[in-house]
C-alpha positions as CSV (number, residue, x, y, z in Angstrom):
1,X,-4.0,-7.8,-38.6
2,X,-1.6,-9.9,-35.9
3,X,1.0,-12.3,-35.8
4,X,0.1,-15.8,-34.3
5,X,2.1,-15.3,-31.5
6,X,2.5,-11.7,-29.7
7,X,5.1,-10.6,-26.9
8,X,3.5,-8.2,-24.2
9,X,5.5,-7.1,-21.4
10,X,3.5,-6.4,-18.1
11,X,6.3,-5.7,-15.6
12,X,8.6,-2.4,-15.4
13,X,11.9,-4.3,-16.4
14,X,12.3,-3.9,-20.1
15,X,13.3,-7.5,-22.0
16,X,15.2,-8.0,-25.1
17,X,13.6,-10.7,-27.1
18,X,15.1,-13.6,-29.8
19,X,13.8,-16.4,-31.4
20,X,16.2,-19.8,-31.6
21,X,16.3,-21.2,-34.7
22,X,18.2,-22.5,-38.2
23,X,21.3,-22.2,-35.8
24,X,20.6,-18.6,-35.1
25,X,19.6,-16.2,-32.7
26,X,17.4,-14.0,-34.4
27,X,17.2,-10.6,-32.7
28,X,13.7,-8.9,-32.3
29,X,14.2,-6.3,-29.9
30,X,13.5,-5.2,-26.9
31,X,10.0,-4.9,-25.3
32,X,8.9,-3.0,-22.1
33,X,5.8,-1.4,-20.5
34,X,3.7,1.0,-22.2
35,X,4.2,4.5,-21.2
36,X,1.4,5.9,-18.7
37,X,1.5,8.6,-20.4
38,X,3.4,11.2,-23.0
39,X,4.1,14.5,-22.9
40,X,5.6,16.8,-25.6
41,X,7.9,19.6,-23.9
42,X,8.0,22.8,-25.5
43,X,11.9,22.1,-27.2
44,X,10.6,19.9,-30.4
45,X,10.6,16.6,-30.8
46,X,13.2,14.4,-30.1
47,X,16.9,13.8,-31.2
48,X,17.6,11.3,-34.1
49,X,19.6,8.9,-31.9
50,X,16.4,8.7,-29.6
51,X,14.2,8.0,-32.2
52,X,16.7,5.3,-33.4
53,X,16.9,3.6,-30.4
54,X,13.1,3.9,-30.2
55,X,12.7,1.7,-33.1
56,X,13.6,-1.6,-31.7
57,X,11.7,-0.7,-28.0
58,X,7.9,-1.7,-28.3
59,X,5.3,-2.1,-25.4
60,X,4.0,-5.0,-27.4
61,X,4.8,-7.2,-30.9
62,X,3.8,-10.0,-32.9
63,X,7.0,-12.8,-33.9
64,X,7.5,-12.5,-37.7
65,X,5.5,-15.1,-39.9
66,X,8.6,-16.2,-41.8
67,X,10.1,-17.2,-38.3
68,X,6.6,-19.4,-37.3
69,X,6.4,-21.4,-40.8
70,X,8.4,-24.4,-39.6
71,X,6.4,-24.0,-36.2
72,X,2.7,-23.4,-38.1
73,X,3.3,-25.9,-40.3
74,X,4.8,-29.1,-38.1
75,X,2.6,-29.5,-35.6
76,X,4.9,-31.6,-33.3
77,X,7.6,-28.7,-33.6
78,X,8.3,-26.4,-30.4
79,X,9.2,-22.8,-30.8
80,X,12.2,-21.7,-28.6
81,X,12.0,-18.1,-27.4
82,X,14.9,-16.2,-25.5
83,X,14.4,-13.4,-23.4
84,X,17.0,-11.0,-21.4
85,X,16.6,-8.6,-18.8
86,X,18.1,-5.3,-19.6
87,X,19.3,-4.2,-16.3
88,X,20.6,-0.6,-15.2
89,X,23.7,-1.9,-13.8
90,X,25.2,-3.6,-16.7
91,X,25.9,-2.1,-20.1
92,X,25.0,-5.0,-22.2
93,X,22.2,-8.1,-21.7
94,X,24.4,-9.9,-19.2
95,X,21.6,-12.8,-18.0
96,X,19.4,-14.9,-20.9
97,X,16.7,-17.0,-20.2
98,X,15.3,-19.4,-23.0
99,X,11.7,-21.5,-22.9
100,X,9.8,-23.5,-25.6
101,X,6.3,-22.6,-26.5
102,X,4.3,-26.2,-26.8
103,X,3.7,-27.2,-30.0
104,X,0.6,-26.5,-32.5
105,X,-1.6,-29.6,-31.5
106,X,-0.6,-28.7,-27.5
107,X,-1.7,-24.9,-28.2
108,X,-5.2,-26.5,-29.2
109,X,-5.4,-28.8,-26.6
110,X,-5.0,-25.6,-24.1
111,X,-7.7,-23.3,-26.0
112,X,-10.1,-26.3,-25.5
113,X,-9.5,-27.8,-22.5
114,X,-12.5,-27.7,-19.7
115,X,-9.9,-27.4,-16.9
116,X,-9.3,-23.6,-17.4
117,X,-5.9,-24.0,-18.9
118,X,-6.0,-21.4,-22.0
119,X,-3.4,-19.3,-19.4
120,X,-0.7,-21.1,-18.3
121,X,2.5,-19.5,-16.2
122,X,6.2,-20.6,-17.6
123,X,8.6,-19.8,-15.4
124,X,12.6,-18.7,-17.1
125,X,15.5,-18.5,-15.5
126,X,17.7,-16.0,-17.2
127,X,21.3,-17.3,-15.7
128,X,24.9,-15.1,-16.5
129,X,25.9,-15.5,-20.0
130,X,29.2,-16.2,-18.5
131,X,30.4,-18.0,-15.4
132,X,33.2,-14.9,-14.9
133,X,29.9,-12.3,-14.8
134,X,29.1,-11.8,-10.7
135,X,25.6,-12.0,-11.2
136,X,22.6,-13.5,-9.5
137,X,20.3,-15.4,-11.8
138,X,16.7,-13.4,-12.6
139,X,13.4,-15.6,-13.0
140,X,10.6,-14.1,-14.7
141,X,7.0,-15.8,-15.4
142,X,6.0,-15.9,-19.1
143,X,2.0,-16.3,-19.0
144,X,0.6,-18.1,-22.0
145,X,-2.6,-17.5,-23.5
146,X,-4.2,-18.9,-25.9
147,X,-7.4,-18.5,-27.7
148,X,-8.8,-19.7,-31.1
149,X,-9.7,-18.3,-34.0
150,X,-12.1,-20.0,-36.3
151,X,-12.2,-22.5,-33.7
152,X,-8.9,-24.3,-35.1
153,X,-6.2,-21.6,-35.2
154,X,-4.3,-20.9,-32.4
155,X,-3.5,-17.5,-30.9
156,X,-1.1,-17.0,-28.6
157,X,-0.5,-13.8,-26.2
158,X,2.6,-14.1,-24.3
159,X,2.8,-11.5,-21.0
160,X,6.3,-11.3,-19.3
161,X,5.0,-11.0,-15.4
162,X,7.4,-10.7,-12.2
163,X,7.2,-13.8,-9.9
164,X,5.3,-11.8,-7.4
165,X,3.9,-8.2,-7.2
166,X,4.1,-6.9,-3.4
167,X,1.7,-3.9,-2.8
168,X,1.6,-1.0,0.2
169,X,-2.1,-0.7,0.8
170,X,-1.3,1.1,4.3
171,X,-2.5,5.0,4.6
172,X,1.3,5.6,4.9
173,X,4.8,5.1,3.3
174,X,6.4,1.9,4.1
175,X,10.3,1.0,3.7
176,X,10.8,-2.7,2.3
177,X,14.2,-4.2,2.8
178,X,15.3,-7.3,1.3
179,X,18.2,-8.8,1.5
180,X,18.2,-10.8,-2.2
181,X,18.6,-9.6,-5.6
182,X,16.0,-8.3,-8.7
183,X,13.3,-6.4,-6.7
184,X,12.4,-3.4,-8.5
185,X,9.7,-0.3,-7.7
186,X,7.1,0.2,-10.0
187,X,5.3,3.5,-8.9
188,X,1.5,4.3,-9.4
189,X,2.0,7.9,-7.4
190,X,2.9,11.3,-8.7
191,X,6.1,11.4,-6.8
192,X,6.9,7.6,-7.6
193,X,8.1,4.9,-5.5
194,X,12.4,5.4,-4.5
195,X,15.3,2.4,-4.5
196,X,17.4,3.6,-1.9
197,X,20.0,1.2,-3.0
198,X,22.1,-1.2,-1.3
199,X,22.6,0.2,2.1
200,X,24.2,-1.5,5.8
201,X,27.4,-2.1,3.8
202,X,25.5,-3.5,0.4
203,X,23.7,-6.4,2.4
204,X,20.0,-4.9,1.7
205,X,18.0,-3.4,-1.1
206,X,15.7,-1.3,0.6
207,X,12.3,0.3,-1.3
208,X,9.9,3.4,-0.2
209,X,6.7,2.5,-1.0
210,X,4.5,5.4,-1.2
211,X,0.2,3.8,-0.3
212,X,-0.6,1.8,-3.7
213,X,3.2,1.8,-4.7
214,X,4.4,-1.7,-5.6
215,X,7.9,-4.0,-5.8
216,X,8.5,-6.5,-8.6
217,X,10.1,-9.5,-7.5
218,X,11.9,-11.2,-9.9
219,X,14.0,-12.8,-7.5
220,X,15.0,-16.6,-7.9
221,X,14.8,-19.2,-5.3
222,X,11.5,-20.4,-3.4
223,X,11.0,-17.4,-1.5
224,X,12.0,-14.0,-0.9
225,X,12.8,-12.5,2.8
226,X,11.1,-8.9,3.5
227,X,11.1,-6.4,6.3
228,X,9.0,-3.7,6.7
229,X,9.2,-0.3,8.9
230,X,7.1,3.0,8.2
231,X,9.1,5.1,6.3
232,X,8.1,8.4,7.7
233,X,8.5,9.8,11.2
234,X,5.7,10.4,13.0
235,X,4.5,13.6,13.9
236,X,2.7,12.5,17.1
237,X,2.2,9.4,19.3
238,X,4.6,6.7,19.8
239,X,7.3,5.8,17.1
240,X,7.7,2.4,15.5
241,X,10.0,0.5,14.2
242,X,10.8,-2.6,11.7
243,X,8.5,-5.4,12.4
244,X,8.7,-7.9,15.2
245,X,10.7,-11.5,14.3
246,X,12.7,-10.5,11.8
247,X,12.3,-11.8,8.2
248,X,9.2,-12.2,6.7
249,X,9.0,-15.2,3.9
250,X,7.3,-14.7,1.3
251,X,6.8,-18.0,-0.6
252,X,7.5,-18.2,-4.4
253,X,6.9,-20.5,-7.5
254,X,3.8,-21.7,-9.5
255,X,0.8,-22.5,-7.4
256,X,2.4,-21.2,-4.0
257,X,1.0,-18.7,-1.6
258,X,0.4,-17.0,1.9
259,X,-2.1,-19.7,2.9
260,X,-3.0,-17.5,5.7
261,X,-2.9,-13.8,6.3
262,X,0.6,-13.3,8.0
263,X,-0.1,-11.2,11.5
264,X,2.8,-8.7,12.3
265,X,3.7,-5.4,14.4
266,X,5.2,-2.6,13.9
267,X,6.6,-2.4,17.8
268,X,6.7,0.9,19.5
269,X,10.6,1.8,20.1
270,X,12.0,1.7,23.7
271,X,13.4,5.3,23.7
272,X,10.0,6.8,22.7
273,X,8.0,4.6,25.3
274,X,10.0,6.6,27.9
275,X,7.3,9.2,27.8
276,X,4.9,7.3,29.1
277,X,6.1,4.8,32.3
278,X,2.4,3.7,33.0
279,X,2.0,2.5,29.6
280,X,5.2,0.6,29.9
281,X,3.5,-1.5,32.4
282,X,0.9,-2.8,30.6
283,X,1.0,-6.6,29.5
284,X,-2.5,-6.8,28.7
285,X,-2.2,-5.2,25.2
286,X,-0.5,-5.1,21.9
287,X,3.0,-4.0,21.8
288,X,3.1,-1.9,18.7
289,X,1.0,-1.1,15.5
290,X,-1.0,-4.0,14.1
291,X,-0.5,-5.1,10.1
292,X,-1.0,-8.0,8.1
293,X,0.8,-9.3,4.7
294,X,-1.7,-11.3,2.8
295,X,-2.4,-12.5,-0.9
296,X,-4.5,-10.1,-2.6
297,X,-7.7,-13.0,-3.1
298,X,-7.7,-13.3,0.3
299,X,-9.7,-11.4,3.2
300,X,-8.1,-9.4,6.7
301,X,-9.4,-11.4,9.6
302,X,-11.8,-8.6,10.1
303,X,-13.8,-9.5,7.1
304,X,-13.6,-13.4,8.0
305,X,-16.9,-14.0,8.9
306,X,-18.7,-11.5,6.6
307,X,-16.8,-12.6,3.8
308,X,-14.9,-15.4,1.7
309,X,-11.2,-15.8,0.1
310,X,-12.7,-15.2,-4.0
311,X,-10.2,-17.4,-6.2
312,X,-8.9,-14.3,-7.9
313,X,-8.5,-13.5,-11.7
314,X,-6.7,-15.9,-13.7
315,X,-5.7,-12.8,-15.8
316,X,-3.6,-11.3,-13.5
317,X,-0.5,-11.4,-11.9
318,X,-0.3,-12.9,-8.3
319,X,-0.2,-10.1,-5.8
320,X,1.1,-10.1,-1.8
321,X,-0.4,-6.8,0.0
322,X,0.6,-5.1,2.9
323,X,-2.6,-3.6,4.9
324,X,-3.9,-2.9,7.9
325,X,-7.5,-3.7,9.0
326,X,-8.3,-0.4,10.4
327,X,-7.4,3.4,10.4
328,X,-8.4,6.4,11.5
329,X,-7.6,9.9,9.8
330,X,-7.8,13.0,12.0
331,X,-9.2,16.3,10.6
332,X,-8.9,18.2,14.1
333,X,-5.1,17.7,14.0
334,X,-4.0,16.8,17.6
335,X,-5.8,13.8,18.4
336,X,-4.5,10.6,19.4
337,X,-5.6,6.8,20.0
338,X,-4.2,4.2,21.7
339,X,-5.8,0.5,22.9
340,X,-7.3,-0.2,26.0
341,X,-7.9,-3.4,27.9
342,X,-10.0,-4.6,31.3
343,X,-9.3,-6.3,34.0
344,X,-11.3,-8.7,34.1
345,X,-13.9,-10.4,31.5
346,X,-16.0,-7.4,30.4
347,X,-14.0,-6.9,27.6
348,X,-16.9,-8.1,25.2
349,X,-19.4,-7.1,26.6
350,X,-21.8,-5.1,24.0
351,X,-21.9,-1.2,23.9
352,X,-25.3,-0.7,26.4
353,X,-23.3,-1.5,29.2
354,X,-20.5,0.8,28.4
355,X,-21.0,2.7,31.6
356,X,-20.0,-0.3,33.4
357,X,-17.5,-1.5,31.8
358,X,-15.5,1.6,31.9
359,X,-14.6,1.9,35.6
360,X,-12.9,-1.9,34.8
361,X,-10.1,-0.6,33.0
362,X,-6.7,-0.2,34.2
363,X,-4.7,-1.1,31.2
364,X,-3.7,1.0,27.5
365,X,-1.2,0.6,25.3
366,X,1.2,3.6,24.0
367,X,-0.9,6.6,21.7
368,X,-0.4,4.9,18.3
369,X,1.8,6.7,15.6
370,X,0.1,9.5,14.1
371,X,2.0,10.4,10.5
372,X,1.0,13.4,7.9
373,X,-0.3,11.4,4.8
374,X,0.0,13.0,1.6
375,X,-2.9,10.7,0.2
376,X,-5.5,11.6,2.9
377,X,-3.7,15.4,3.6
378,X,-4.6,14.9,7.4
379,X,-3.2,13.0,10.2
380,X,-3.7,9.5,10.4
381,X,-2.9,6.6,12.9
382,X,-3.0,2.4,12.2
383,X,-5.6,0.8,14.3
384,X,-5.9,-2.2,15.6
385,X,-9.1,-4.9,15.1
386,X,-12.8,-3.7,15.3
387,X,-13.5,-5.7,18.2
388,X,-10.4,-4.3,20.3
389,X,-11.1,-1.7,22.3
390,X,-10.0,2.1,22.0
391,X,-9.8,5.3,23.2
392,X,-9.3,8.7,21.9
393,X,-6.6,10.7,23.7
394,X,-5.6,14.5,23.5
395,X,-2.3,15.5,24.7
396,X,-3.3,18.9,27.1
397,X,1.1,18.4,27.6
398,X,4.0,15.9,27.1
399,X,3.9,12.8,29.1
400,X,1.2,10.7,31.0
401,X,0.2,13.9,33.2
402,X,-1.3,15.4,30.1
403,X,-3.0,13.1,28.7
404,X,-6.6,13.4,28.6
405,X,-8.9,10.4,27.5
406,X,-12.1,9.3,26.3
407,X,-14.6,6.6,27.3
408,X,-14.0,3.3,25.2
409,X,-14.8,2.4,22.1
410,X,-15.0,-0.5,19.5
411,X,-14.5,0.5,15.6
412,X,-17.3,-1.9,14.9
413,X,-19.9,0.2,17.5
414,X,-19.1,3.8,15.0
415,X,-21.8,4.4,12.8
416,X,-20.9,4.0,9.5
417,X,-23.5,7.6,8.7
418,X,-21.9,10.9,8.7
419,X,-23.5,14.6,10.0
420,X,-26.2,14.4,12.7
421,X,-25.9,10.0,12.6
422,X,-22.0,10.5,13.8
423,X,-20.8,9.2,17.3
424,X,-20.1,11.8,19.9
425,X,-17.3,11.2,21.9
426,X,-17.9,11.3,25.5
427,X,-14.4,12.4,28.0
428,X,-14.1,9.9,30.9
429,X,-16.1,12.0,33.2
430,X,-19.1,11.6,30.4
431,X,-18.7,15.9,29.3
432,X,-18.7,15.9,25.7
433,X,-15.1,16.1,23.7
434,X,-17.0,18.2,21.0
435,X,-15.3,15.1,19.0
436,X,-17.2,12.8,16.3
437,X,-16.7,9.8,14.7
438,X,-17.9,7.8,11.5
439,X,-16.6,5.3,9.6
440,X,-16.0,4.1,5.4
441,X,-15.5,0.6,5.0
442,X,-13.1,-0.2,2.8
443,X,-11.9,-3.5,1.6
444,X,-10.0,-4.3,4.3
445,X,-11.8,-2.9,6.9
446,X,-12.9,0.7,8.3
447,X,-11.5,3.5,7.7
448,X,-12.5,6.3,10.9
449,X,-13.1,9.6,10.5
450,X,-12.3,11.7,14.0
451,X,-14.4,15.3,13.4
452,X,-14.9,18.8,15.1
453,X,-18.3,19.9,16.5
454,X,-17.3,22.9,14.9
455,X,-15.3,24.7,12.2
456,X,-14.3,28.2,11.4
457,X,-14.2,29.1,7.8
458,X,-12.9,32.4,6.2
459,X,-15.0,33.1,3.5
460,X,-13.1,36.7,3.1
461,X,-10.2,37.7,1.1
462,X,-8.5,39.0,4.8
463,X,-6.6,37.2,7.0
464,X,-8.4,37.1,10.5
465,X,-7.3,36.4,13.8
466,X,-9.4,34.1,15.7
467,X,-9.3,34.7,19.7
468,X,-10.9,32.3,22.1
469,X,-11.1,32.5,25.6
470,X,-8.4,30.5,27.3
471,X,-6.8,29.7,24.2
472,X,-4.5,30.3,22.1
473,X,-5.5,32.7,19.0
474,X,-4.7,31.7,15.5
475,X,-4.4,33.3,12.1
476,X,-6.9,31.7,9.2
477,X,-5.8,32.4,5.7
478,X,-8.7,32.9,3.6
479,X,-10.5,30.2,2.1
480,X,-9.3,28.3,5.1
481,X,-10.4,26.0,8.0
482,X,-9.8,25.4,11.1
483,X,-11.3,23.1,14.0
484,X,-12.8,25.1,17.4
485,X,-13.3,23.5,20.5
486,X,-15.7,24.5,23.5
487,X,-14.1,26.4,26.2
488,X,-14.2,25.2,30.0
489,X,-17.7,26.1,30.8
490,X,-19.1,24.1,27.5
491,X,-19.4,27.1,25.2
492,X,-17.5,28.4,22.1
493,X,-17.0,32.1,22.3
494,X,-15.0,33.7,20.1
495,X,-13.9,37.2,18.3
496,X,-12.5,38.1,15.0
497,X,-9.8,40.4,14.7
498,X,-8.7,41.6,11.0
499,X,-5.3,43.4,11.2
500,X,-5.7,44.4,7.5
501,X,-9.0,46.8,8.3
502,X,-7.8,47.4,11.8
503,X,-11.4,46.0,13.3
504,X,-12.1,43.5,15.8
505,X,-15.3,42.2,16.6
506,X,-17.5,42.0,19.6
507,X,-17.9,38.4,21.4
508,X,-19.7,35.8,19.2
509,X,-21.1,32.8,21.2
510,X,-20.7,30.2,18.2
511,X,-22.9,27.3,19.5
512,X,-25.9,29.4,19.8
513,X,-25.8,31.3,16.2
């Protein structure tokens, strides 16, 4: 059992809704999201002056029928509808927005019409209900559906959508700055997305954006200006900082979008390029972290030619995402990458003649970033295109001295099998890294997988001391693991020492048990 017309809200900004009508303004309440979920802590339920406010605050709710009899009844009548943002930094419901819902023969004409018109977007502007309020004005889309029932009675869903819905699909936090009004976080991670309000003397909005976080724009105009930076420091490689050329714009309004995947870099920052002059010299290759911004419909120009921009679901909200082609997540824990390029035209030439190729280049960007991400709970770096060429690098000390590489590599040439099927890594002088890689793809790209040869695992309840020859020794907790690497004459030999039973064990040659 339903009203003829329902009110859904599907952004995180609750709305206080009114119908128009017999010279009134007829109060219905206030709708908003529905919970993610409800938990009941342990002090009883809650307070009377909770529940009261509770009353009028629904996720969803059909119009009253004795408000739709003039508009059931005539069909050439129009039903006026009023909604108001209910905003944190004002007490009251400062802006108002009104729109007409087409009348009863229009509502039919939608249901049946061949052109796919049963949803239609109505954009309100909900201006200050004063001229003395300082206010910007807030546009939301109302989405119309409409279905039939008995193949003659309309039924109409309204959805209250923002404008736009702009997505982090990087491995990593991002920070969004904006310098316009009515963006707001909506959080689909434990530890939720954060509005670090106005900052640079209340110019900027500026969001973290934890990966799959979102911001709802609500923002009027014909587009919206974004920046973007990483939000955390990284814990290795080269740090980054907001992208190259300033703003990005972002286009709004019915029927407008990104017509073509927006390219943009995160550019490595001058002070932390200091520890590495030879890369400094390089003109040959990119500059900084590769990203794109791009409508969700559409494809990352590594997926151009395999696949096509789909037209998207008319059901949902129009999404902008922010993504990177490629990544790579690091479960030794100190390995870098960084871009290389020749100097001449072997570039693209195919893998078999790798050998030859490799004496040609003279030229490599900056390690990328490497950050700790909580999602993947390794290290991970941005990557640049599957045809560009890379390198794995491990830092033996700080600067270029230390810097020991590997033999080139495309994305597209790692097998895409884990175990035996993985690609070994070979170090320039062709001696193996003890380093593998395979590769996910994902829906933007690839996502790399850098693995050990071989891992110790402490299957006891002791804590035990693993010595290596020429290494460092290191503690391993139990139920713990931790990558080991061949020592300098291409063998892993290794003892146990358990301080809590006093014993230490006799040499173990690893790669031959």
């Amino acid at each position: 059992l339903s009203s003829h017309v329902e009110m859904y809200n599907s952004s995180s900004l609750p709305f206080r809704i009114a119908v128009l009508g017999d010279d009134k303004v007829h109060d219905l309440g206030i709708v908003k999201i529905a919970p993610k979920s409800t938990s009941v802590n342990g002090s009883g339920g809650k307070s009377l002056l909770k529940e009261s406010e509770e009353l009028m605050t629904h996720s969803k709710f059909g119009l009253p029928a004795p408000l739709l009899t003039s508009f059931m009844i005539d069909t050439s009548e129009t039903l006026c509808l009023q909604i108001s943002p209910v905003l944190k930094e004002t007490n009251d419901f400062a802006l108002a927005g009104m729109f007409n819902l087409p009348p009863l023969d229009r509502l039919v004409e939608i249901a049946t019409s061949s052109q796919g018109e049963a949803r239609r977007v109505i954009e309100v502007s909900c201006s200050p209900s004063t001229r003395a309020r300082n206010l910007s004005s807030l546009v939301a889309n109302v989405c119309c559906k409409v279905t039939l029932v008995d193949g003659a009675h309309p039924f109409v869903q309204l959805f209250i959508e923002p404008r736009v819905v702009m997505t982090n699909r990087l491995p990593v936090s991002v920070l969004l700055r904006t310098p316009m009004p009515h963006t707001l976080v909506s959080s689909n991670s434990d530890s939720g997305g954060e509005s670090l309000e106005h900052d640079d003397d209340s110019k900027y909005t500026t969001h973290e954006l934890a990966p799959k976080d979102s911001v709802e724009v609500f923002t009027p105009g014909p587009s919206i200006a974004i920046s973007l930076t990483c939000a955390d420091v990284p814990i290795g490689g080269t740090a980054i900082g907001w992208n190259e050329g300033g703003w990005l714009d972002i286009p709004l309004g019915k029927n407008k979008k990104i017509l073509e995947p927006l390219k943009c870099t995160f550019p490595f920052e001058t002070k932390s390029l200091d520890s590495y002059p030879s890369s400094c010299k390089t003109t040959s290759v990119g500059s900084g972290s590769e990203f794109f911004v791009l409508e969700a419909d559409d494809v990352t120009p590594d997926l151009k030619q395999t696949v096509t921009r789909t037209s998207g679901s008319s059901d949902s909200c129009r999404t902008v995402v922010i993504m990177v082609c490629n990544y790579v997540v690091d479960h030794i824990g100190s390995i870098l990458f960084e871009e290389v390029a020749p100097s001449d035209n072997t570039a693209r030439r195919s893998s078999s003649t790798r050998s030859s190729i490799n004496s040609s280049f003279l030229d490599s960007s900056p390690p990328f970033s490497a950050f700790s991400s909580r999602l993947h709970r390794r290290r991970v770096s941005l990557l640049p295109r599957s045809s560009n060429l890379i390198r794995l690098v491990q830092l033996t000390m700080d600067g270029d001295e230390g810097m020991k590489r590997s033999v080139p590599f495309r994305i597209e040439d790692v097998s895409m099998t884990e175990g035996i099927d993985a690609m070994p890594i070979l170090w320039m002088d062709t001696t193996p890294t003890g380093f593998f890689l395979y590769r996910h793809l994902t829906t933007e790209g690839s996502e790399l997988h850098v693995v050990p040869e071989y891992v110790v695992f402490n299957g006891s309840n002791d804590v035990i001391v693993v010595k290596q020859l020429s290494k460092n020794p290191f503690s391993l907790d139990s139920s713990k693991i931790y990558p080991i690497e061949r020592d300098r004459n291409n063998s892993i030999v290794v003892q146990f020492d358990i301080p809590s039973l006093n014993a230490l064990t006799g040499p173990v040659q690893i790669d031959k048990v």
